[in-house]
N, C-alpha and C positions, 0 to 999 in steps of 0.2 A: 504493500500500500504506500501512496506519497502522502504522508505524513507531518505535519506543524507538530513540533515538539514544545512543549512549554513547562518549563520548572527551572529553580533557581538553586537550592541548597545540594548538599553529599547525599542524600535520599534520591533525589532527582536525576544525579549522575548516573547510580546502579541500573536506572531503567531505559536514560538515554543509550546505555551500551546495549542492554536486552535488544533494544530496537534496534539497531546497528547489526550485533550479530543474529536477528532472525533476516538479516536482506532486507529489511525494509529501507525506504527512499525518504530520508529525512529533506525535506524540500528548505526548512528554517530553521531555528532555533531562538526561542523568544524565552527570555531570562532578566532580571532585575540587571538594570545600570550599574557599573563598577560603584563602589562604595570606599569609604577609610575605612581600613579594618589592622588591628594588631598595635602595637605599642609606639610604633611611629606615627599612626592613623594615616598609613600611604594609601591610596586607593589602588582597589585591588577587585579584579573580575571575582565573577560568583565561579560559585565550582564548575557550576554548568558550562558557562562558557569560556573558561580554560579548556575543560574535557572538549568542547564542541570545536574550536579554533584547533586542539590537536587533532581532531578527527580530520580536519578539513572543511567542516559544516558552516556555513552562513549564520551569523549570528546576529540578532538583532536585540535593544534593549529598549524600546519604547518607555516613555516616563507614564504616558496612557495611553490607552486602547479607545478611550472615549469618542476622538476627534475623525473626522469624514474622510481624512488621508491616511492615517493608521489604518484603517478597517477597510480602505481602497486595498492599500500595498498586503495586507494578510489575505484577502478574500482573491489577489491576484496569483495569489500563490498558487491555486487551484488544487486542494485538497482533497484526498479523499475522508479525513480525518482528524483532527487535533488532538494529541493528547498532551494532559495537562497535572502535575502531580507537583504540589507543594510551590508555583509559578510565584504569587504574590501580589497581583493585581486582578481585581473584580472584572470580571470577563462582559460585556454588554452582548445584549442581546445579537448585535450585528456580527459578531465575532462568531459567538458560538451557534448561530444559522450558514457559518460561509462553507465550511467543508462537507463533504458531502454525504457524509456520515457524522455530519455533527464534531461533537468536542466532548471526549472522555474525560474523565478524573481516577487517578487512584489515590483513594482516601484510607486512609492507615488505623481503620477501626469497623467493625462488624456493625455499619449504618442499622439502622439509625441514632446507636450511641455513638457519642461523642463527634456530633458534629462539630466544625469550627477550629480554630489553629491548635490547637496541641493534643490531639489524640491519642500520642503517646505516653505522655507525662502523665495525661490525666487516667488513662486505662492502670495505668503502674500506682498510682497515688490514692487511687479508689479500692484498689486490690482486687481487680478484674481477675477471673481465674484461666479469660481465656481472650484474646483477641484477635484480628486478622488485616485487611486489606478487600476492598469494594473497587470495583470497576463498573461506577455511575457515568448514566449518560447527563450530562451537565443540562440545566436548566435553570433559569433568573434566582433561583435560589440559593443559600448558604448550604452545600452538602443535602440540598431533598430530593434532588433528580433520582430517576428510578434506577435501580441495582440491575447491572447485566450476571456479573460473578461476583462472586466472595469465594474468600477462601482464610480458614482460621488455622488459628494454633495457638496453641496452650501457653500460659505468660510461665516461664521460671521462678520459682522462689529467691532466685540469688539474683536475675535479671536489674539489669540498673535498665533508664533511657536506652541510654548510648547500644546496650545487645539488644535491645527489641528494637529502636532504630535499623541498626545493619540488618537482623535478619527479615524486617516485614519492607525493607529495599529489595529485595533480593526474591522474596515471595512475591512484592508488587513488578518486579519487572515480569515473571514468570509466568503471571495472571495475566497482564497486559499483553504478553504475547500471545496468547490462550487466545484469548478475547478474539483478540483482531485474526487470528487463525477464524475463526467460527462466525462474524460479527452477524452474517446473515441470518444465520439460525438462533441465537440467543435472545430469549424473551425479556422484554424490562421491565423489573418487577417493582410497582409502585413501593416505595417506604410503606411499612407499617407507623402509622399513627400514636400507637403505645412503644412506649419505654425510648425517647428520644430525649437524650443529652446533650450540653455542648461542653466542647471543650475548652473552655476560655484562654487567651495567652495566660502564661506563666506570670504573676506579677512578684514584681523583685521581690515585695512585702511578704511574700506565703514561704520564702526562701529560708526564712530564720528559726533555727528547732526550739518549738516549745516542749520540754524536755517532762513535761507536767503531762504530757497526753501519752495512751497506752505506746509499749514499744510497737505492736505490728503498725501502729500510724506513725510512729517516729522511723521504724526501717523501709517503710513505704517512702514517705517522704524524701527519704535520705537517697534513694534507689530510683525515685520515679524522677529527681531535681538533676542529677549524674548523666553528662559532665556539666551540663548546663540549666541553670543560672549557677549551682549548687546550694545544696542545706550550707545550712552553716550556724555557730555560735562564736559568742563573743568571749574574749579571755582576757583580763588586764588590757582594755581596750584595743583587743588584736581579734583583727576576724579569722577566724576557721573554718573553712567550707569542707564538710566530713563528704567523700566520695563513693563511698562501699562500705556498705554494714550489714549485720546480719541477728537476727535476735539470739538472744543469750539467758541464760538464767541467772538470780539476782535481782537483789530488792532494796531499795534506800530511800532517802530523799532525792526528788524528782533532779535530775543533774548532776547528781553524785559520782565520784569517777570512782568504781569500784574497786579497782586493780591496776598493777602496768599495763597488762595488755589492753586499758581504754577499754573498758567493760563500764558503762555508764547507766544506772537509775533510771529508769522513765513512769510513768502516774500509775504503771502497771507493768510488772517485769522490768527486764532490761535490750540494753542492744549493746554488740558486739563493735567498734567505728575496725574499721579494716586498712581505708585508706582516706590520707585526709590532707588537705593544700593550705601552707600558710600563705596571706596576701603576699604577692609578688616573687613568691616562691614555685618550685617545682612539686605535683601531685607526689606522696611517700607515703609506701606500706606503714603500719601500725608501728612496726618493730623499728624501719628507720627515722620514723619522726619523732619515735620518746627517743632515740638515741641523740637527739636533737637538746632544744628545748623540752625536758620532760614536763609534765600533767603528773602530780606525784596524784596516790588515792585518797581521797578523802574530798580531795577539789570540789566546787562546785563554778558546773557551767552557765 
């Protein structure tokens, strides 16, 4: 198929290749404008279009889609299809009527929960016990167009973001291939009306461990925020973003650091920190950060 590719982030990248190595005809590539990014704030292409410029592929960054010359130059493309996965701008209607099969989405949750930007986080933070990837055919809506496929799997117990990230890329390009193998024959299956969620962005404010609430919500947290924005608490006014934990046995006042190995107190049980970043430092195992600055036991965070 001659295909519009549209997504922006390292999620976006695993399926721009899927499409590449099934032979399909990437006609575009439509991805967010270079941005500052990293400690210099240099501006720097999205992954997407690094990945795409090394392919060879045309890449385009439109600021919007809104305007009577964008949606000229997309709709000249001549499409047979758009797909669109984690992109970043609100698709108008003119957009997603030009190809000729329309404009996919693959959305990184078993629709119709968690619709909306964080699907991942939020499936991990709720302690979902199972999620997947939807291959919707796109319509004016936030995530409500009707389901071609899904395809699930089971969340890890020890899963942070970051493994459920890589492996539901990697499922979503898989599915995306599926799809467009079969497009004719697959039925779109309106959303079910019951049990619809959204997933709101991350806000920095949710990012901070209240150390008072049960451990499985404090190692949710901790696993579903991993590697980004991260948990974190405060010490001698030094932020500590904890990246991996795992619950543990153990009982104190809420914050209590039980032992060396960072065995920490929470409103119920305890949790295990695994791995944890000090500001402007590099991520370190448990073992190499008390060999640091220690956290003697008794501390309170």
């Amino acid at each position: 198929m001659r295909i519009v590719f549209m997504g922006t982030p390292d999620f976006s990248v695993t399926v721009l290749d899927a499409l590449v190595e099934a032979d399909h005809e990437i006609a575009a590539v439509y991805c967010q404008p270079p941005r500052p990014a990293g400690r210099g704030k240099r501006v720097q292409p999205s992954p997407v279009q690094a990945r795409a410029e090394a392919l060879g592929l045309e890449v385009r960054h439109p600021v919007s889609l809104r305007n009577a010359e964008a949606q000229a130059e997309f709709a000249a493309l001549e499409a047979d299809v758009g797909v669109v996965v984690a992109y970043g701008l609100i698709l108008p209607q003119e957009i997603l009527d030009a190809p000729r099969h329309g404009c996919l989405n693959i959305h990184a949750s078993l629709l119709p929960r968690w619709r909306g930007a964080a699907p991942i986080h939020r499936a991990l933070m709720a302690g979902d016990a199972r999620t997947g990837v939807c291959i919707m055919q796109m319509d004016a809506g936030l995530d409500t167009g009707p389901v071609l496929l899904r395809r699930e799997t089971e969340i890890g117990a020890a899963e942070t973001t970051a493994d459920l990230h890589d492996r539901l890329a990697v499922l979503g390009g898989e599915a995306i291939v599926e799809a467009l193998a079969h497009l004719e024959a697959l039925e779109a299956v309106p959303q079910p009306k019951e049990g619809v969620t959204y997933a709101a962005k991350i806000d920095k404010a949710e990012a901070r461990i209240d150390w008072s609430r049960p451990a499985e919500e404090v190692d949710r947290l901790i696993r579903g925020l991993s590697p980004f924005p991260g948990a974190w608490f405060e010490l001698d006014g030094t932020r500590i973003k904890v990246l991996h934990s795992s619950l543990a046995n153990g009982q104190g006042v809420p914050g209590e650091v039980l032992d060396d190995d960072l065995r920490v107190a929470c409103g119920g049980g305890a949790v295990q920190l695994l791995r944890l970043q000090r500001a402007g430092k590099a991520a370190q195992d448990v073992s190499s950060f008390q060999a640091g600055a220690r956290i003697a036991p008794g501390t309170r965070l």
